[in-house]
C-alpha positions in Angstrom: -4.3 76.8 -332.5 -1.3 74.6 -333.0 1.3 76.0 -331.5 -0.8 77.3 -328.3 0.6 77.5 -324.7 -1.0 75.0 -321.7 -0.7 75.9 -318.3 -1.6 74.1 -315.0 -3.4 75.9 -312.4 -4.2 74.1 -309.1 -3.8 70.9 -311.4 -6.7 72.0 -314.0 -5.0 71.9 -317.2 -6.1 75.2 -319.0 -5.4 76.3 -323.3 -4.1 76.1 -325.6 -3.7 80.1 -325.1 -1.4 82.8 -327.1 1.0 84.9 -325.5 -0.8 87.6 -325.4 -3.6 85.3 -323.2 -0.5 84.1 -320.9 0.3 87.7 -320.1 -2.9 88.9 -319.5 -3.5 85.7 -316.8 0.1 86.7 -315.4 -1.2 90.4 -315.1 -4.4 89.4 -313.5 -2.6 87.7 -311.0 -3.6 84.0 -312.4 -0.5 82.8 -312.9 3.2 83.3 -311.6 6.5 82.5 -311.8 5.6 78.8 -310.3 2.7 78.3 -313.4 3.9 75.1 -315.5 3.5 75.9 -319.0 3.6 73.2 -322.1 3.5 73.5 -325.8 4.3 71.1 -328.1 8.1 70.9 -329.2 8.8 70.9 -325.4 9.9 67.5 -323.8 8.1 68.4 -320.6 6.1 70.8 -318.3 8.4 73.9 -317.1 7.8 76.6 -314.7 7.3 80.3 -316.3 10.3 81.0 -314.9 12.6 78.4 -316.7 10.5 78.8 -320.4 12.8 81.1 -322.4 10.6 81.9 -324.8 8.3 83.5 -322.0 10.9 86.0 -320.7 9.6 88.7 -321.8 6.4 88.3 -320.2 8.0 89.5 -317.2 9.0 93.3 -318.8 5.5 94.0 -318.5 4.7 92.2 -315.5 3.7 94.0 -312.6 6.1 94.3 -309.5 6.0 91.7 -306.3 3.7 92.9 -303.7 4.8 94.4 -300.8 5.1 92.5 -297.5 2.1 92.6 -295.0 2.7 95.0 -292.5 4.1 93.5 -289.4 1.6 92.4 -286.3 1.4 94.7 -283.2 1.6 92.7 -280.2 -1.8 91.5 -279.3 -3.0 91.3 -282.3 -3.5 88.3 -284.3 -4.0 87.5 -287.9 -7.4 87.1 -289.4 -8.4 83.3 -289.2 -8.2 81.9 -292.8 -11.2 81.1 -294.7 -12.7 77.6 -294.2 -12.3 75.0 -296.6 -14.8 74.3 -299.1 -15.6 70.7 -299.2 -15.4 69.5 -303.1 -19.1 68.5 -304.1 -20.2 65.2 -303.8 -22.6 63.7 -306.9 -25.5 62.1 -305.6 -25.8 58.4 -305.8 -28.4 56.1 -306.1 -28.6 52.6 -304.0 -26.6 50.7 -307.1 -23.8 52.9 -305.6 -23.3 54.7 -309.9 -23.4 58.2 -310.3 -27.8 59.8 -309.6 -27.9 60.4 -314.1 -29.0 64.3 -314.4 -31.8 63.1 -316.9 -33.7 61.6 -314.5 -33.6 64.3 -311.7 -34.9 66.3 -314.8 -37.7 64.3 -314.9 -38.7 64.4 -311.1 -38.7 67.3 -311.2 -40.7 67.8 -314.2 -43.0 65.6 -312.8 -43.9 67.3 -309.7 -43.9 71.3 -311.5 -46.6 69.7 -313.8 -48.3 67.0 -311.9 -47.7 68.0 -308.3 -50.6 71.3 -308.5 -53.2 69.0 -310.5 -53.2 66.2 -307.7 -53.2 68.7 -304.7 -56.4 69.9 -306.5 -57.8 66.8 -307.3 -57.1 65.5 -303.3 -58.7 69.1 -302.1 -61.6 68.3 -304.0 -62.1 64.8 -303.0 -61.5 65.9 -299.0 -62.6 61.7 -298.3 -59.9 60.4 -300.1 -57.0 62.4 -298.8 -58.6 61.4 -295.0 -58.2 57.9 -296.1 -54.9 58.2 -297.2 -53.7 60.2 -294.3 -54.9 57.4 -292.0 -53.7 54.8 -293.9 -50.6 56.3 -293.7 -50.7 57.4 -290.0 -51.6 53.8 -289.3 -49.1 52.0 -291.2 -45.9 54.4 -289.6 -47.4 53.4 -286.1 -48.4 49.8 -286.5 -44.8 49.7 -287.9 -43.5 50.5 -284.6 -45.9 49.2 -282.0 -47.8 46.0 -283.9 -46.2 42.6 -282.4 -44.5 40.8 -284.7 -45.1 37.0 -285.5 -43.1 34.6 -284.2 -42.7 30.9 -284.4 -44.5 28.9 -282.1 -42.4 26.1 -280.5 -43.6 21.9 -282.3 -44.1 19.1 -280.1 -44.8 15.6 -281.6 -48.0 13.4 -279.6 -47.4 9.3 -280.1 -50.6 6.6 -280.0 -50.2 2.8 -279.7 -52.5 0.5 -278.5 -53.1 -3.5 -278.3 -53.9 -4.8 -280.8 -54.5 -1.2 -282.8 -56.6 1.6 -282.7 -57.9 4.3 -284.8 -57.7 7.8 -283.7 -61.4 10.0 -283.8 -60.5 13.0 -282.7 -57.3 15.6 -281.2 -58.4 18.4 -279.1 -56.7 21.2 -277.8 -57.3 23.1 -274.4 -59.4 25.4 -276.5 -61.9 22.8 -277.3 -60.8 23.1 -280.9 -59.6 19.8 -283.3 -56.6 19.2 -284.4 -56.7 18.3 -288.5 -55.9 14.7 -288.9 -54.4 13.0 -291.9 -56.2 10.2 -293.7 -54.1 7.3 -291.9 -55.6 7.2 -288.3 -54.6 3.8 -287.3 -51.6 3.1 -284.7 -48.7 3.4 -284.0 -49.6 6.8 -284.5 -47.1 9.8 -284.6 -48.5 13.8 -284.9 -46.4 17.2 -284.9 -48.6 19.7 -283.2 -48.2 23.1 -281.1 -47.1 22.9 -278.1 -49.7 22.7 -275.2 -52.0 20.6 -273.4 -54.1 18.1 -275.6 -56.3 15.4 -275.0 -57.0 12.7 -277.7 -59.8 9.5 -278.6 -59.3 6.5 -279.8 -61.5 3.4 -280.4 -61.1 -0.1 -281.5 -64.0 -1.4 -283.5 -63.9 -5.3 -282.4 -63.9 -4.6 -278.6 -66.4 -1.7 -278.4 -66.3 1.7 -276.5 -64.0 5.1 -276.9 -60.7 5.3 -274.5 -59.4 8.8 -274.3 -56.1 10.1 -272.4 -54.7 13.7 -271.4 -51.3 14.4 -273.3 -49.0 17.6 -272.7 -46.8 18.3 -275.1 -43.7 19.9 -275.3 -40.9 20.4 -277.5 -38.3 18.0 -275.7 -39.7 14.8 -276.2 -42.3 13.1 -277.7 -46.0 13.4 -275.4 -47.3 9.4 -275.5 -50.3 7.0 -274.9 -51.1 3.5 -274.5 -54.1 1.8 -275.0 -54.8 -1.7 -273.8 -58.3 -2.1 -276.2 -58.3 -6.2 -276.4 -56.7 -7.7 -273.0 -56.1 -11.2 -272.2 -57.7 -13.1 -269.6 -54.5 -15.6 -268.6 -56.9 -18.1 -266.9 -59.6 -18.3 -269.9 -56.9 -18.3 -272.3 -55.2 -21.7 -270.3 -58.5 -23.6 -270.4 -59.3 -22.3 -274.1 -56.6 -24.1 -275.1 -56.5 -27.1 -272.5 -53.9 -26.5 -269.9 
């Protein structure tokens, strides 16, 4: 239809249409005087009223309606109806419109598989138990397990004179701490904090020396061991004084 008519109502652009369509829309009461109407030839939208070519519309157009009767006092008008919200497309977490095609297939999905797993569970009356408690457990744990949380470092320091090597870390659980393969001081160890106690020995003087240590996460927990000490007066005559 080349020559067809467009008209506008509530902004939906509607045709194209033949006069005899745009008469029957003003008869039915879609359209009025207010409708802009297009076709092409015309430099721009115009009201029904201001189209020329669509005066004679209005010869078989039905009269105005009357004016509501007036209000009695006390009464008051029927409320008008509520608004409609426009509906919203459903959206999926990339924030793009939820595609129709695969609400198809969802629901596809559980018409055809939905009854043959409900039979399958029924008839396996273990299995759905187990899954029922799995899930059970899960939401609770969820909310009541304790969550992990980082336990606070402390570092332990060893020196002795002339050196040591370190046997053994303990805990206050009576458990040992690992050790790395280099065990000879000045030895420096990041452990947990708490209480510790910690052996040492030194092969050329014989004998273990152990000390307590508490560490904590504000400084450095530290131990000395003298292993090899000097006799002052033996060490005079040793060398003649």
């Amino acid at each position: 239809m080349k020559n067809g008519w467009y008209y506008n109502v509530e902004g939906e652009q509607k045709g194209p249409v033949t006069l005899g369509d745009l008469e029957a829309a003003l008869r039915d009461g879609e359209i009025s005087r207010q409708t802009l109407v297009w076709r092409k030839g015309m430099p721009g939208w115009k009201t029904l009223d201001d189209a020329e070519e669509l005066q004679t519309l209005f010869e078989n157009a039905p009269p105005p309606l009357p004016p509501p009767p007036p209000q009695t006092p006390g009464s008051q008008p029927p409320p008008p109806p509520p608004q409609q919200p426009p509906p919203t497309k459903r959206k999926d977490r990339s924030g793009s419109a939820f595609p129709k095609g695969l609400g198809r297939i969802v629901a596809w999905l559980f018409k055809e598989i939905g009854p043959w797993l409900l039979g399958w569970l029924r008839a396996r009356p273990v299995v759905s138990l187990t899954i029922v408690v799995f899930l059970i457990g899960g939401t609770v744990c969820a909310v009541v397990c304790p969550r992990p949380t980082s336990k606070a470092t402390g570092k332990i320091r060893l020196d002795a004179n002339p050196w040591a090597q370190v046997r053994w870390i303990r805990g206050a659980d009576g458990k040992e701490v690992d050790l790395p393969q280099a065990r000879t001081t000045p030895f420096l160890l990041t452990v947990p904090v708490g209480d510790y106690e910690a052996r040492v020995e030194y092969p050329h003087a014989g004998g273990l020396q152990t000390c307590a240590l508490q560490v904590r996460s504000e400084q450095p927990a530290s131990c000395w061991f003298d292993l090899a000490p000097v006799d002052a007066k033996a060490y005079f005559q040793e060398i003649g004084w």
